[in-house]
C-alpha positions as CSV (number, residue, x, y, z in Angstrom):
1,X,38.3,-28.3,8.1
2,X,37.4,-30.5,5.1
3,X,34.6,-28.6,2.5
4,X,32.3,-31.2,1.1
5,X,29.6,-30.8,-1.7
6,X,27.1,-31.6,1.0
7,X,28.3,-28.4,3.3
8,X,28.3,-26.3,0.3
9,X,25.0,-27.3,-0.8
10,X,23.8,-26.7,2.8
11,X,25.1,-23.4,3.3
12,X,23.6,-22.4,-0.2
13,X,20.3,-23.6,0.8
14,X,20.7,-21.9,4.3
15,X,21.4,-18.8,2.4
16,X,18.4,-18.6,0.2
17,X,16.2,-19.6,3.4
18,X,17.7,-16.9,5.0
19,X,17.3,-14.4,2.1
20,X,14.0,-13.5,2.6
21,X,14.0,-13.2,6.4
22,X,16.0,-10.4,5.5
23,X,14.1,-9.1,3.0
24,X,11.3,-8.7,5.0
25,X,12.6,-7.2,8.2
26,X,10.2,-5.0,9.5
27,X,11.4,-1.2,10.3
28,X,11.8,-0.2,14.0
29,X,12.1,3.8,13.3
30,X,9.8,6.2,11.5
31,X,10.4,9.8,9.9
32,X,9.3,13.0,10.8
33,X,8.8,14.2,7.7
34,X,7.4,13.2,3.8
35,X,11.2,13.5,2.9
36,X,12.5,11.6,5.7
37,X,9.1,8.4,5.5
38,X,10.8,5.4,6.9
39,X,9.5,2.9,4.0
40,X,7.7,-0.8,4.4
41,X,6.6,-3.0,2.1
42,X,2.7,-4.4,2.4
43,X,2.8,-6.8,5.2
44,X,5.0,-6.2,7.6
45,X,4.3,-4.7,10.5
46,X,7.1,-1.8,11.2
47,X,7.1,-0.2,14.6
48,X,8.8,2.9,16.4
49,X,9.3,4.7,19.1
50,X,8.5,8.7,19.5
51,X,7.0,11.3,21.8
52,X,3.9,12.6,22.3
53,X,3.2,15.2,20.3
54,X,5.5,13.8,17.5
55,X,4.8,13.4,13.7
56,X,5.4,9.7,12.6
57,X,6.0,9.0,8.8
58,X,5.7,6.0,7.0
59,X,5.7,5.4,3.2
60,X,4.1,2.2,0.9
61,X,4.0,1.2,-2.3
62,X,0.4,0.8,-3.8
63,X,-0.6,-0.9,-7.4
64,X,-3.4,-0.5,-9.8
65,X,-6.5,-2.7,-8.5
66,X,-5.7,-2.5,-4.8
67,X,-7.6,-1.5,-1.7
68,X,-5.3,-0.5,1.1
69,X,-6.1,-1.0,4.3
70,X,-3.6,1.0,6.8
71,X,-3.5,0.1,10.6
72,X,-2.0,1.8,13.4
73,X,-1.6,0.8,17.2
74,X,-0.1,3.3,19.8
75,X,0.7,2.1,23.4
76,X,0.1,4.8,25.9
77,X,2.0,5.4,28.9
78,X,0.9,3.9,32.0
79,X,-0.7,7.6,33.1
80,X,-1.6,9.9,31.2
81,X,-5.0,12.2,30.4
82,X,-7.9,11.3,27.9
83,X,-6.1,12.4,24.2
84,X,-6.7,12.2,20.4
85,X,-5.0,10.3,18.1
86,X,-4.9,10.1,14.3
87,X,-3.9,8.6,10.8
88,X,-3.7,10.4,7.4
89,X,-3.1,8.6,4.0
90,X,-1.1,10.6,1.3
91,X,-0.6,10.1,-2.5
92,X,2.6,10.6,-4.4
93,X,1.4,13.9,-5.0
94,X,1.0,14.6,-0.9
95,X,-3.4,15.1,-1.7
96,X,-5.0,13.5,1.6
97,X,-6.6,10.8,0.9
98,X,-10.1,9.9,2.4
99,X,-11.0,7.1,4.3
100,X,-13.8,4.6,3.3
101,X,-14.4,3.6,6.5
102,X,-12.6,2.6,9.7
103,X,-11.4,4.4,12.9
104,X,-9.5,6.9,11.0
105,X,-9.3,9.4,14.4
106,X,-10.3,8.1,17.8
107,X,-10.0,9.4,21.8
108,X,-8.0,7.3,24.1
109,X,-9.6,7.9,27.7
110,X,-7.2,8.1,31.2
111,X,-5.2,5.3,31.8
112,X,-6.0,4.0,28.9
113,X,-3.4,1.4,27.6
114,X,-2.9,1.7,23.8
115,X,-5.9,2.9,21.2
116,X,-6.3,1.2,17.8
117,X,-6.9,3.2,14.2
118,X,-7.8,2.4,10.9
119,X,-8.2,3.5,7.7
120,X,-9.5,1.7,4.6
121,X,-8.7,3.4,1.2
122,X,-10.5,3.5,-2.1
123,X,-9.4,1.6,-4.8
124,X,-6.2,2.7,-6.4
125,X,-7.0,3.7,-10.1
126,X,-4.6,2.8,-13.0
127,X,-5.9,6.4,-14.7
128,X,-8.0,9.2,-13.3
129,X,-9.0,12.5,-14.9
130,X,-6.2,15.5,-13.8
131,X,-9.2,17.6,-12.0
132,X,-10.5,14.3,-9.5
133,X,-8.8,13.3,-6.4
134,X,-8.3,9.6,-7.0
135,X,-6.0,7.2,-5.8
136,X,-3.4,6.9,-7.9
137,X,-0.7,4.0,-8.6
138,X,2.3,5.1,-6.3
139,X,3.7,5.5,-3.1
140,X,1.5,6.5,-0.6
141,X,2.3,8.2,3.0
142,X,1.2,7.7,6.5
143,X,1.2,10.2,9.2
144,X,0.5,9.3,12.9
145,X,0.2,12.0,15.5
146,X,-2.0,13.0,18.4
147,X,-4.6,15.8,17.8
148,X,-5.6,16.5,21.0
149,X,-3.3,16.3,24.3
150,X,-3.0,17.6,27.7
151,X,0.1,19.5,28.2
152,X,1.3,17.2,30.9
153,X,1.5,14.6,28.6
154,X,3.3,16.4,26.1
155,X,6.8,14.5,25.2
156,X,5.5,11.1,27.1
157,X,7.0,7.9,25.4
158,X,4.9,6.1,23.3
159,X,5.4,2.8,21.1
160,X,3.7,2.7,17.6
161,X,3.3,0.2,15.0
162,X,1.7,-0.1,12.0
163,X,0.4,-2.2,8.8
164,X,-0.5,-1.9,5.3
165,X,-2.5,-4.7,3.8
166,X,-4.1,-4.3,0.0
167,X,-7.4,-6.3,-1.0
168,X,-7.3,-6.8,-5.1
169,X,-10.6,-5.8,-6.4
170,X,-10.1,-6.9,-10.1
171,X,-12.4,-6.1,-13.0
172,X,-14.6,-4.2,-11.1
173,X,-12.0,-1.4,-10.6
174,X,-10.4,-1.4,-14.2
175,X,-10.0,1.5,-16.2
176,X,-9.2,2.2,-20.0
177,X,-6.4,4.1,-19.4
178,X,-3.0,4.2,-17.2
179,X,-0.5,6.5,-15.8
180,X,3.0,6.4,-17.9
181,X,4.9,6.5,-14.6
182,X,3.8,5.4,-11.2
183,X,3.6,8.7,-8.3
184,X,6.9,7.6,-6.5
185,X,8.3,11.3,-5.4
186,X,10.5,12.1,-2.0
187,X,13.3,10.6,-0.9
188,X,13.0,7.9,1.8
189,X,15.2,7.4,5.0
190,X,16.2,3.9,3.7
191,X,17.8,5.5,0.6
192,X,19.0,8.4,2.4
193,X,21.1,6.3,4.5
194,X,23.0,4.8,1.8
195,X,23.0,7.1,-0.9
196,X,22.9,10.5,1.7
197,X,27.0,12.0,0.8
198,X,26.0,11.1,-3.2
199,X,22.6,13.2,-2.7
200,X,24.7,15.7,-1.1
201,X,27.1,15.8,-3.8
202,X,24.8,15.9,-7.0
203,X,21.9,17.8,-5.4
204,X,19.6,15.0,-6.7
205,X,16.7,13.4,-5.1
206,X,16.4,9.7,-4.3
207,X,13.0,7.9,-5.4
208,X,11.8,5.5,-3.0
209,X,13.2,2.2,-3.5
210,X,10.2,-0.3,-2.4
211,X,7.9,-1.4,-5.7
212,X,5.2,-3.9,-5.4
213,X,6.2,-7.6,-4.9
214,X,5.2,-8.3,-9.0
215,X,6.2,-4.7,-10.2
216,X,4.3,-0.9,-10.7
217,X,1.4,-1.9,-13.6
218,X,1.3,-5.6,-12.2
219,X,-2.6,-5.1,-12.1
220,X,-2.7,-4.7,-16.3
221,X,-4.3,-8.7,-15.7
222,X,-7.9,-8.3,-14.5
223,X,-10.7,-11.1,-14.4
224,X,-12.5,-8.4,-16.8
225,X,-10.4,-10.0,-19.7
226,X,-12.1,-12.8,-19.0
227,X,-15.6,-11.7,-19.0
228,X,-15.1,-9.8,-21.9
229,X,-13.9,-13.0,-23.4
230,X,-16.8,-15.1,-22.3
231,X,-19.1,-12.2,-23.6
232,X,-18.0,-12.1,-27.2
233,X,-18.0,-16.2,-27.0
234,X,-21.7,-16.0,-25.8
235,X,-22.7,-13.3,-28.1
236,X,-21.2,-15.5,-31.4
237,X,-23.4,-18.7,-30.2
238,X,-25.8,-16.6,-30.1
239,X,-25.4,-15.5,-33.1
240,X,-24.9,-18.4,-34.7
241,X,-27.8,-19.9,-32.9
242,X,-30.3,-17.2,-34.3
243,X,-29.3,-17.1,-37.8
244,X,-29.8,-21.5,-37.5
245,X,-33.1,-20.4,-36.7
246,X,-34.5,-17.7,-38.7
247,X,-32.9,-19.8,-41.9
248,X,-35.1,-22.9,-41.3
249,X,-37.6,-21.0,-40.5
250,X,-37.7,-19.7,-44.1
251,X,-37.6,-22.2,-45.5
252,X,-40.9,-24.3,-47.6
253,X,-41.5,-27.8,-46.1
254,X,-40.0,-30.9,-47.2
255,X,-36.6,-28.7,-48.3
């Protein structure tokens, strides 16, 4: 077969289309454990299977100036009794993190099909205090289980998928301050998999491998610059403006 310029060119461009397809493949598989967190990237939706009664673990990657949102969708079996199901949100340093507001625990009754949580974070701080319980930049942990369950339905297949989404906030939620490294502890099943005989070998710990799409700190640029700017532009007029005035005002007529 005869290789042109034009295939090559083709094939490149196929390639790059291709690229990130791949990069964003969504996870089908979750961990049991902070250790073990299947990672995702913000956006995708990653799904698994499991039991009930099991502990699903997913990890994220969440910058200065965002508001996660975390989602969660379980499919039930087709029978089963009224049960409990809920979502926690960790930070790098594993401290529960509350919710703002949504569906952070709700009942599924008989027969029910699937139920549907949510859980909107606060604003992830670039620099907190080391007594408060902020969010932190860092990668943050979900954990999916049932809290209440009949023991008939205990070990019944279930489907579960879930989403992280981030609102940026801006100005509002900028500090004077940030953390010298982001909260990225625990090794992750994606690293694991590759790196697992090295880890063996060394005895070292894998950090998770996921960042945020512009990089950790990428929220250092804040429409509070720009205020600030505007403010010291509007005080100088200002400025300028009184002294104009209070000058002529001094001043005898016909000078």
């Amino acid at each position: 077969m005869r290789i042109t310029r034009t295939s090559i060119a083709a094939l490149l461009m196929l390639g790059l289309a291709a690229a990130p397809a791949l990069a964003a493949e969504a996870p089908t598989e979750a961990g049991t454990s902070f250790r073990t967190a299947t990672e995702i990237a913000q956006g995708v939706e990653a799904t698994a299977s499991g039991s009930a009664g099991d502990y699903l673990y997913w990890s994220f990657p969440a910058d200065a100036g965002g508001r996660p949102t975390v989602k969660a969708t379980v499919k039930l079996p087709e029978t089963h009794a009224a049960e409990t199901w809920q979502i926690d949100v960790y930070d790098g340093l594993r401290r529960r993190q509350a919710c703002q507001y949504g569906a952070q625990t709700r009942t599924a009754d008989a027969d029910t099909a699937s139920v549907e949580l949510a859980c909107v974070l606060r604003t992830v701080r670039a620099w907190s205090e080391p007594w408060a319980d902020d969010p932190l930049p860092g990668t943050y942990y979900i954990r999916l289980t049932v809290v209440e369950l009949a023991t008939s339905d205990l070990g019944l297949p279930v489907e579960a998928s879930v989403r992280v989404d981030s609102k940026d906030i801006g100005g509002a939620a900028a500090v004077d301050g940030s953390l010298a490294e982001p909260l990225v502890p625990g090794v992750a099943m994606t690293s694991a998999s590759e790196d697992s005989e090295n880890a063996e070998e060394d005895g070292s710990a894998v950090l998770s491998s996921i960042d945020p799409e512009d990089g950790w700190a990428s929220g250092w640029w804040s429409d509070r610059w720009v205020w600030t700017a505007v403010g010291g532009v509007l005080a100088a007029l200002a400025g300028v403006g009184g002294y104009a005035l209070t000058r002529g005002a001094g001043r005898p007529p016909g000078v």
